[in-house]
C-alpha positions in Angstrom: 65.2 68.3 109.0 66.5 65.8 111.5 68.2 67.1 114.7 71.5 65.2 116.2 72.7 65.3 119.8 76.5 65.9 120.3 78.3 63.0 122.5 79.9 65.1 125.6 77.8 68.7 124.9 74.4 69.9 125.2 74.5 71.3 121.4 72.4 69.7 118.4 73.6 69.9 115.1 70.6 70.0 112.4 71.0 68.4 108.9 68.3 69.5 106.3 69.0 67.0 103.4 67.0 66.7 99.9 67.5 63.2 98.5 66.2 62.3 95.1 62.9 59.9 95.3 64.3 58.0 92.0 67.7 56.7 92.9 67.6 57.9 96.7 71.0 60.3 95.6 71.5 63.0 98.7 71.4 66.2 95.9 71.7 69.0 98.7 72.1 69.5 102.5 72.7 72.0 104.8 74.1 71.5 108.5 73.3 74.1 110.9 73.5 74.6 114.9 70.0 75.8 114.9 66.7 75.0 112.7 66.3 78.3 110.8 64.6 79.6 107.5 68.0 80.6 106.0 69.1 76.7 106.7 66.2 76.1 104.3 66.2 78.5 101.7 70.0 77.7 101.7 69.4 74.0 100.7 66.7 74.8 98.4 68.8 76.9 96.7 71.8 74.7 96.5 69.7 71.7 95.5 67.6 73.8 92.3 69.8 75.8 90.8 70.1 74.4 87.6 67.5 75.0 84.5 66.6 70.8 84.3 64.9 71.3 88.2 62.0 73.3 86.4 59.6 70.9 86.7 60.8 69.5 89.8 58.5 68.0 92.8 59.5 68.8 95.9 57.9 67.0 98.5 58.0 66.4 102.2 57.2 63.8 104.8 57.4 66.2 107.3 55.2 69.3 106.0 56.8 72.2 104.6 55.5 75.7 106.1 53.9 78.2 103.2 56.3 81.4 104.6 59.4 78.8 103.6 57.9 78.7 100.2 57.1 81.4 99.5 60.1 83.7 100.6 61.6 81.3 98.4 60.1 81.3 95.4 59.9 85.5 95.8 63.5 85.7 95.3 
């Protein structure tokens, strides 16, 4: 998640992207005002929707907290 000061405010906007490690391809974002679980489990769900993500490796740079995980892979 990377946060981004608005020019002339006191707001951040915060842009949770997944890009793909082979051909560096943005395949899902999410945009919110606030760093949230649903911003998350929003972009997850947008990015591996599809059958051909089964096997899919998601990894992060930043760490990934287990309750974000989990709550979506419960679903």
């Amino acid at each position: 998640m990377t946060e981004f000061a608005i020019l002339a405010s006191s707001k951040e906007l915060y842009l949770s992207p997944i890009l793909d490690g082979f051909n560096s391809e943005i395949i899902a974002y999410n945009l919110s005002m606030s760093p949230n679980l649903a911003q998350v489990k929003m972009m997850l769900e947008q990015a591996f929707r599809e059958e051909h993500y089964e096997n899919t490796i998601l990894h992060s740079d930043q760490g990934i907290s287990t309750s974000v995980l989990s709550s979506f892979f419960r679903e």
